[in-house]
VEXPA-849488 format. One line per field, with one value per residue (C-alpha): residue number from 1; residue in three letters; z, x, y. Coordinates in Angstrom, 3 decimals. Example, Ala and Ser with C-alpha at 12.3 -4.5 7.8 and 13.67 -1.06 7.14 Angstrom:
<rs>
i: [1 / 2]
aa: [ala / ser]
w: [7.800 / 7.140]
u: [12.300 / 13.670]
v: [-4.500 / -1.060]
</rs>
This chain:
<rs>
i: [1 / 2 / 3 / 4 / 5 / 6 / 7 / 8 / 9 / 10 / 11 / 12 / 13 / 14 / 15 / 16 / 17 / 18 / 19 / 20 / 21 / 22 / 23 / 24 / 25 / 26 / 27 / 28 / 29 / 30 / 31 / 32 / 33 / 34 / 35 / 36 / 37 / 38 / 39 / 40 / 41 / 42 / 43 / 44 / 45 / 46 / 47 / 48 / 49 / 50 / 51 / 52 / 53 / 54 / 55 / 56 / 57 / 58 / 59 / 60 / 61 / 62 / 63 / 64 / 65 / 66 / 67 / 68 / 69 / 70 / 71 / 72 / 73 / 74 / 75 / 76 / 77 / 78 / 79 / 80 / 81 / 82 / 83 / 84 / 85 / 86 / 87 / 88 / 89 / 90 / 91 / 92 / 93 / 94 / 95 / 96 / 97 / 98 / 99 / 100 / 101 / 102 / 103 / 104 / 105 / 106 / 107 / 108 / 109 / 110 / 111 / 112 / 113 / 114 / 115 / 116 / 117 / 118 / 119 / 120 / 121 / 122 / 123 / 124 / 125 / 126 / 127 / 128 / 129 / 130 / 131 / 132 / 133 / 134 / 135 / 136 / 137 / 138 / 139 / 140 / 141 / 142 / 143 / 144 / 145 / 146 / 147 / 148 / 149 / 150 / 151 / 152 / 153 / 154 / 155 / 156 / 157 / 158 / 159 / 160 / 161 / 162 / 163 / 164 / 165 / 166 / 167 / 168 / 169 / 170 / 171 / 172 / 173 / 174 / 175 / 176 / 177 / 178 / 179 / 180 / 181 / 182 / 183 / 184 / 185 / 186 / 187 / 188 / 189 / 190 / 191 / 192 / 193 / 194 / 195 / 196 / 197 / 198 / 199 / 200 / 201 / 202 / 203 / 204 / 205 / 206 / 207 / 208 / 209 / 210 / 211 / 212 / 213 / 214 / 215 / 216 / 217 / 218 / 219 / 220 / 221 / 222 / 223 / 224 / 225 / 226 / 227 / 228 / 229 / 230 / 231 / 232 / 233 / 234 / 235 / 236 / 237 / 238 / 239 / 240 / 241 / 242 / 243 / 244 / 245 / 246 / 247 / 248 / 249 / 250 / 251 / 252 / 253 / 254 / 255 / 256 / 257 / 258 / 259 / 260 / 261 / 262 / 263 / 264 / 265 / 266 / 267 / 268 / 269 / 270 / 271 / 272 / 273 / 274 / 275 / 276 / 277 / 278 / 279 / 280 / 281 / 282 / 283 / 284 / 285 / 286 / 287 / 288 / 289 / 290 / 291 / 292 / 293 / 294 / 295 / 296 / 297 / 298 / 299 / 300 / 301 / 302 / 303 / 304 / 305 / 306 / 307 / 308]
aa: [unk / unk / unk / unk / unk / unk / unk / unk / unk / unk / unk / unk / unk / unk / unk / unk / unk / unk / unk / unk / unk / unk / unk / unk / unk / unk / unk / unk / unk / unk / unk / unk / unk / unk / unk / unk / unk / unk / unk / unk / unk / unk / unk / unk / unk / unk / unk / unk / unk / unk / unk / unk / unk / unk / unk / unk / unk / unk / unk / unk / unk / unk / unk / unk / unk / unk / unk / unk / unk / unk / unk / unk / unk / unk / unk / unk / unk / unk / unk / unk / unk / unk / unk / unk / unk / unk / unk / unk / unk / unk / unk / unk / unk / unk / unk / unk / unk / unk / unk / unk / unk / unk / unk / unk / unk / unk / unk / unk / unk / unk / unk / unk / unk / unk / unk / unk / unk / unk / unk / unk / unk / unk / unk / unk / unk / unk / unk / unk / unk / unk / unk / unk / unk / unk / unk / unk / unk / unk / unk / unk / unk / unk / unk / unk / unk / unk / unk / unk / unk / unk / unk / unk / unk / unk / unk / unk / unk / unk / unk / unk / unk / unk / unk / unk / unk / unk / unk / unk / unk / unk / unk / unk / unk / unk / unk / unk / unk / unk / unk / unk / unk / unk / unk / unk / unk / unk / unk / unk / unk / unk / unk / unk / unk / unk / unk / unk / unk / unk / unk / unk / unk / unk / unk / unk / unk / unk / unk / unk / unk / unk / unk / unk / unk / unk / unk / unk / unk / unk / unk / unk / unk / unk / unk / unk / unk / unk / unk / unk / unk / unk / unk / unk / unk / unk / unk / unk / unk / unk / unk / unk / unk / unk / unk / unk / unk / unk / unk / unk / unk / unk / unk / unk / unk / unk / unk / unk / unk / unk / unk / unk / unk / unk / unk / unk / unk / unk / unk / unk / unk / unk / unk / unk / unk / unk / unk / unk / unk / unk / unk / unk / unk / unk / unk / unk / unk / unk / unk / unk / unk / unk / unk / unk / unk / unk / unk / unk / unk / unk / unk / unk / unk / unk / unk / unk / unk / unk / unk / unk]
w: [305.354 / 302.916 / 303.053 / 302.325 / 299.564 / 297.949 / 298.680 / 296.998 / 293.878 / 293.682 / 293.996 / 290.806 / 288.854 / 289.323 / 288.453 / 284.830 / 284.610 / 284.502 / 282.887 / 280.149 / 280.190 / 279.398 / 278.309 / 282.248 / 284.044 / 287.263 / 289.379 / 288.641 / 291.087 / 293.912 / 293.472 / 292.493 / 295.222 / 297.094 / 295.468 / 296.012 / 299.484 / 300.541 / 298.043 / 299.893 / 303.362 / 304.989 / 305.541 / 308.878 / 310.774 / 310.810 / 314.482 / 316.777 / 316.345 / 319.766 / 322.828 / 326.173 / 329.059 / 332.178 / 335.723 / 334.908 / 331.755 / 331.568 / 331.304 / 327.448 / 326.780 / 327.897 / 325.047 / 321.819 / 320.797 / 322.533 / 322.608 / 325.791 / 326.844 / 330.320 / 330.527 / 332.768 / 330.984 / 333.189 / 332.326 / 329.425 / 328.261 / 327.715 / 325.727 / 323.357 / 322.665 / 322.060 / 318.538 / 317.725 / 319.554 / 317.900 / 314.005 / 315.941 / 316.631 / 313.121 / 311.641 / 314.672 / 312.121 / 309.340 / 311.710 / 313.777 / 316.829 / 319.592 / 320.634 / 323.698 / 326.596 / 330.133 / 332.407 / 335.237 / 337.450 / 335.996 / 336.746 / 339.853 / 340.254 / 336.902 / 338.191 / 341.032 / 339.221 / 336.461 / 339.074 / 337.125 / 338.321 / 335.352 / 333.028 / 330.270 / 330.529 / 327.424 / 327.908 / 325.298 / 325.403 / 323.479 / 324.595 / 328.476 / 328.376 / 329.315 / 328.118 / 328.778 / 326.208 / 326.420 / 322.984 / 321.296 / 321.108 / 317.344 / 315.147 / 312.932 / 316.694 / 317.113 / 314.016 / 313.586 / 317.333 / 316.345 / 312.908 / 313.392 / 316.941 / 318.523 / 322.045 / 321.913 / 322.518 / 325.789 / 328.997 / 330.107 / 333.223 / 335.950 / 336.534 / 340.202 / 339.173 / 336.232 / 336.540 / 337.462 / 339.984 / 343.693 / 344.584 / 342.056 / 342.884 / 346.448 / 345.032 / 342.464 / 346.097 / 347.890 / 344.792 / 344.575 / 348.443 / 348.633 / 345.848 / 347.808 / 350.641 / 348.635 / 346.991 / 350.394 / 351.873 / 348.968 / 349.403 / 352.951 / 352.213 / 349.606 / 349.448 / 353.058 / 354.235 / 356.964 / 358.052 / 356.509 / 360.281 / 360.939 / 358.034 / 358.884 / 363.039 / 361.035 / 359.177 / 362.822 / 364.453 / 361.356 / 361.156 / 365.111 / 364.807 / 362.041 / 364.018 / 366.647 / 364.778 / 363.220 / 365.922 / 368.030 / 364.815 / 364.561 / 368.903 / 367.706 / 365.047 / 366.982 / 369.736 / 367.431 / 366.269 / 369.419 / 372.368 / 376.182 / 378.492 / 380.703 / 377.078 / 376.349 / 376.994 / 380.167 / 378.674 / 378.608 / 382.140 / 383.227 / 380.766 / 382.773 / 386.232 / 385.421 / 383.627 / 387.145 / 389.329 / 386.991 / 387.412 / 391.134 / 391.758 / 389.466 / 391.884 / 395.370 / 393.575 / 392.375 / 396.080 / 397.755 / 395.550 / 396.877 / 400.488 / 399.905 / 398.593 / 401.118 / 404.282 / 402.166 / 402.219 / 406.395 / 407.138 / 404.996 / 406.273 / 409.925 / 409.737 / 408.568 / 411.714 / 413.526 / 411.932 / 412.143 / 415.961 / 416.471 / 414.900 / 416.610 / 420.191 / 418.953 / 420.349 / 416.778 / 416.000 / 418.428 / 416.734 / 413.359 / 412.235 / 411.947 / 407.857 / 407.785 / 410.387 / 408.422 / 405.135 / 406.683 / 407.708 / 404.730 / 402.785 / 405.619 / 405.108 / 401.179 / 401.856 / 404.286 / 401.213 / 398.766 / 400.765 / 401.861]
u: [-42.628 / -40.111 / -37.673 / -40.453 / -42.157 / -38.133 / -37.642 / -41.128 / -40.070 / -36.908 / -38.158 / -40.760 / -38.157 / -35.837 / -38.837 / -39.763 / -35.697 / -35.692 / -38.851 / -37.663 / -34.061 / -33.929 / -29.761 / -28.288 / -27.220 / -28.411 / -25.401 / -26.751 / -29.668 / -27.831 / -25.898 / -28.632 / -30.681 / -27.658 / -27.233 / -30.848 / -30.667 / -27.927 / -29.044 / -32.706 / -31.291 / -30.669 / -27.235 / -25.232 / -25.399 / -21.938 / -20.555 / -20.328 / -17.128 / -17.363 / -15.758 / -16.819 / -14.474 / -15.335 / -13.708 / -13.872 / -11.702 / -10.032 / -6.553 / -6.892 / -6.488 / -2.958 / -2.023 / -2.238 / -3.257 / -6.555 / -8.693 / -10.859 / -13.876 / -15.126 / -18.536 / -21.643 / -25.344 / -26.157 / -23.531 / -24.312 / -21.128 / -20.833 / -24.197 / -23.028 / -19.645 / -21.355 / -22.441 / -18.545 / -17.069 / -19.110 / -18.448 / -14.652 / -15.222 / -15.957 / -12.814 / -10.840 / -10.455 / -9.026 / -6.242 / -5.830 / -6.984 / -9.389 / -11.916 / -13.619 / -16.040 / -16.770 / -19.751 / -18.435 / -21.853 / -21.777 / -17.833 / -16.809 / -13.359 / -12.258 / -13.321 / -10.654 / -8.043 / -8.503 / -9.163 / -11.518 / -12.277 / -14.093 / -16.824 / -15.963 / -11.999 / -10.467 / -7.125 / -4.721 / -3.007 / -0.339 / 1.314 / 0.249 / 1.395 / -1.364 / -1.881 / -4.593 / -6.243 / -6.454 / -7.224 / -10.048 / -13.656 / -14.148 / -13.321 / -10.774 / -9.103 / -9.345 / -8.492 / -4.904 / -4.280 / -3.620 / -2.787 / -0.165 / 1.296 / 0.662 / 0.438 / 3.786 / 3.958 / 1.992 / 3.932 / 2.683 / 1.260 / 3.730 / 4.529 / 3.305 / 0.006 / -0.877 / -3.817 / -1.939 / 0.254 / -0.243 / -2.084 / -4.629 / -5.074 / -6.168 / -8.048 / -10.033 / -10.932 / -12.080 / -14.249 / -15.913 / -16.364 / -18.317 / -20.380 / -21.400 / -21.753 / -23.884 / -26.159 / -26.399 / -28.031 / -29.752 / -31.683 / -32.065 / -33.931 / -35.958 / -36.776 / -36.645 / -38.139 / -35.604 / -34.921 / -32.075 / -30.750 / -31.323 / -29.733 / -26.624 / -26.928 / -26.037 / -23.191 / -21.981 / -22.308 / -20.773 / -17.927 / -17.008 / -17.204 / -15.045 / -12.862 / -12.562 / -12.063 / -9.272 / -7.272 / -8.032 / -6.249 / -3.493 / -2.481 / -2.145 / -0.560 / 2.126 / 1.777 / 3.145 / 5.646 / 6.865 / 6.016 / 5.445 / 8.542 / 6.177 / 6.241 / 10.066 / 12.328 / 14.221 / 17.305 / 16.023 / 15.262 / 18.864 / 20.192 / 18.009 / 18.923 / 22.874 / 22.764 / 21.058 / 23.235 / 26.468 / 24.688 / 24.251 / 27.986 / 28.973 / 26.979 / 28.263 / 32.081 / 31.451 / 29.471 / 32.771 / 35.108 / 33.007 / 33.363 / 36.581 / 37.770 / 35.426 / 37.124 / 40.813 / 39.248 / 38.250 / 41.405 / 43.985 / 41.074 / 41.955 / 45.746 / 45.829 / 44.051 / 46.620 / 49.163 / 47.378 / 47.203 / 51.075 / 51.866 / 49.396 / 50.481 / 54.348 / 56.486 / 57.186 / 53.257 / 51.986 / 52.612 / 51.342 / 46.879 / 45.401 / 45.600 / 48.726 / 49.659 / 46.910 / 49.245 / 52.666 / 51.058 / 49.856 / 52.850 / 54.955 / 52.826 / 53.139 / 56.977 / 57.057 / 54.672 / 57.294 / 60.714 / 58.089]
v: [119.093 / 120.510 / 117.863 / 114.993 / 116.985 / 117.476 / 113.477 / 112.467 / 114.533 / 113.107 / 109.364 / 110.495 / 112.100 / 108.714 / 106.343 / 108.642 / 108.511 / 104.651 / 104.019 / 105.878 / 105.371 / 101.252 / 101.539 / 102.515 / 99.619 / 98.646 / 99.601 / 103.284 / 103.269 / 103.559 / 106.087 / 108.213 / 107.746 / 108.592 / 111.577 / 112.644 / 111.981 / 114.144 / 116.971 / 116.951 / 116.781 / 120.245 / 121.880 / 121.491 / 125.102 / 126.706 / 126.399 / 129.052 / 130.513 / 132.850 / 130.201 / 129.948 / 129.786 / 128.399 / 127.660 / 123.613 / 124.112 / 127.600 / 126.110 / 125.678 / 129.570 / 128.529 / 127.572 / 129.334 / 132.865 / 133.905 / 137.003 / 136.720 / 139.330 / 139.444 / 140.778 / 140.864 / 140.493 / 143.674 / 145.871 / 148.100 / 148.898 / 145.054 / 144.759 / 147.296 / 145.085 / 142.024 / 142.737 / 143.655 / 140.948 / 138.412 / 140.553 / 139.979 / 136.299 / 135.121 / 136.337 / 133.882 / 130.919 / 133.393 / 134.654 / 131.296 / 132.515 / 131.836 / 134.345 / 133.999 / 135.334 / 134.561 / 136.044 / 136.782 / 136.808 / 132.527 / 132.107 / 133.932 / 132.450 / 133.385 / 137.129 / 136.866 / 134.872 / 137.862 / 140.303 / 141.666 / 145.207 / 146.794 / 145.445 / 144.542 / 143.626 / 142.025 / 140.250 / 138.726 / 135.652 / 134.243 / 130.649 / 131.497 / 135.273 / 137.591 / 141.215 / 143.498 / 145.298 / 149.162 / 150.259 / 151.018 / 148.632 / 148.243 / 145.195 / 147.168 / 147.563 / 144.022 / 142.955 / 145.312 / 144.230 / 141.226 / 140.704 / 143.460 / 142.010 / 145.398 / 143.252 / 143.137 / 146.993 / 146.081 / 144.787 / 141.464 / 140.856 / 139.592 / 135.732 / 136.498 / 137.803 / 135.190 / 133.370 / 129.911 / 131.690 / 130.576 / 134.411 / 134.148 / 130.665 / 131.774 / 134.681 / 132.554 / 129.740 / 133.257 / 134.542 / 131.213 / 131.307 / 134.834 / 133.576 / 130.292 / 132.295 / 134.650 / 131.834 / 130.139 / 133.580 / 133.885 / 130.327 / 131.154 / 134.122 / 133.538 / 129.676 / 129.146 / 132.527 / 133.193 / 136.623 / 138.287 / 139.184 / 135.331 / 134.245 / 137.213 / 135.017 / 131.605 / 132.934 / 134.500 / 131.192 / 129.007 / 131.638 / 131.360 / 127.219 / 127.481 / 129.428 / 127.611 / 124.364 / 125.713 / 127.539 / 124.117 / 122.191 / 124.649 / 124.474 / 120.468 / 120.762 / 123.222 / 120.803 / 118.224 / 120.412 / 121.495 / 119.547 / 120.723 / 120.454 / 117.986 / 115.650 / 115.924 / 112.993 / 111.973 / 113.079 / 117.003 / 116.452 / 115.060 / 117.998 / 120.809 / 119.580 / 118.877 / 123.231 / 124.138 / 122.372 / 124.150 / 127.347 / 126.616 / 126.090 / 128.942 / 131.313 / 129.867 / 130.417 / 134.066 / 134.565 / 132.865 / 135.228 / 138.555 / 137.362 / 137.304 / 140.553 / 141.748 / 139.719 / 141.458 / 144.713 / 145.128 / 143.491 / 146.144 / 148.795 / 147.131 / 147.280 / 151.017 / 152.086 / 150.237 / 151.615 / 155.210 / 154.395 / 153.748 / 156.699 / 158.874 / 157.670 / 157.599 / 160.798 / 161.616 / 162.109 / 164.253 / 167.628 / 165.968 / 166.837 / 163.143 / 163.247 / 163.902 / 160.324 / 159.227 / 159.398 / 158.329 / 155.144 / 154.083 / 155.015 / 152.763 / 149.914 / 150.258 / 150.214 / 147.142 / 145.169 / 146.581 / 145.265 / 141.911]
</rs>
């Protein structure tokens, strides 16, 4: 209503301006009525100046200086911020950096890429390097944080827990899991009407199916990997049988070895009781004990090798 009362004055005040002014050329009008047009029309709002990060796009804080805030609408601690961090968020443009929030309850795998254990958790970035924040909550805080580089005074968070690492990666896929899972028991419960315990027997029986899917997938893949003897090629076969029959003939040639030490052993065992025996029933060994024949025999036979 405004805007057409400002335009209907205007066209009145152009129409006296002619009807009076005879001397202005023609090519005037236009531009005039230009002019009034973009003088009546209301100004553009100022855009927000506080970013939103999300799961679809949070790779853009990788580049450039960022000052992100993650916060839950629950939390009171993070109410209490917001009015600061938005005071925080207008002065972004003036020192060429990017303030931003996420809501964790809205983007759960940025909560376990983050691992976010505290509400709220503000992180700095610079060119892909994270920092936490650990001083105080005010905008003067902010503000001398950055414009004076203190984050450099602050060790960065490791290459293996970054939020493009392969761990956080994994973590972000669970935290986005448990909240499906959650929403899921949620829709159960209250759109469906199914019994929480019924809802908690579904999740059992989907959980055990998936489990058995994918220990039946990984005996195939190993399967794959490493076939069955019954599977293997004709070669192992001819390869087994030719190592048994080596084995085989190995053992019958250590068993033939033992026999004969053994057949040695009863015969030297043999011919020192003969010997023992001449001695005992020669004239010269009848006043001797047995050990004592016993010894002489064995130490003859030891000579007769020795001169053999």
């Amino acid at each position: 209503m405004d805007t057409a009362r400002r335009l209907t004055s205007s066209m009145s005040g152009i129409t006296l301006f002619f009807s009076r002014g005879a001397g202005l050329r023609s090519w005037t009008c236009p531009f005039l009525l230009l002019l009034t047009f973009s003088s009546s029309l209301p100004a553009s709002a100022k855009p927000d100046s506080l970013k939103d990060v999300t799961d679809g796009d949070w790779e853009k804080i990788m580049t450039g200086e960022w000052m992100i805030e993650f916060y839950a609408p629950w939390c009171p601690a993070c109410q209490q911020l917001q009015a600061v961090w938005k005071e925080f968020a207008d002065w972004g443009d003036d020192m060429g950096i990017n303030v931003a929030k996420v809501d964790v309850t809205e983007q759960p795998g940025l909560s376990g890429r983050f691992i976010i254990t505290s509400l709220p958790t503000i992180y700095h970035c610079k060119d892909g390097v994270f920092r936490k924040y650990h001083g105080a909550r005010t905008k003067e805080d902010f503000l001398s944080f950055v414009d004076e580089q203190k984050w450099k005074n602050t060790e960065p968070i490791s290459s293996w827990f970054g939020p493009s690492s392969f761990l956080m990666n994994s973590m972000s896929a669970l935290f986005k899991l448990s909240m499906f899972i959650r929403r899921c028991h949620n829709y159960m419960t209250e759109q469906l009407g199914i019994p929480v315990w019924g809802s908690y027997v579904i999740f059992g029986l989907v959980t055990l199916f998936a489990g058995l899917t994918l220990g039946l997938l990984l005996v195939f893949i190993a399967d794959y990997v490493f076939p069955s003897r019954r599977f293997s090629s004709h070669d192992y076969y001819q390869k087994k049988q030719s190592m048994e029959q080596s084995r085989l003939i190995q053992n019958q040639d250590e068993d033939q070895e033992a026999d004969g030490e053994e057949d040695d052993d009863e015969e030297e065992e043999e011919d020192q009781g003969r010997a023992w025996r001449r001695q005992r029933q020669s004239p010269e060994g009848q006043g001797y004990p047995d050990e004592a024949l016993r010894k002489r025999a064995v130490a003859s036979r030891e000579e007769d090798e020795e001169d053999g």
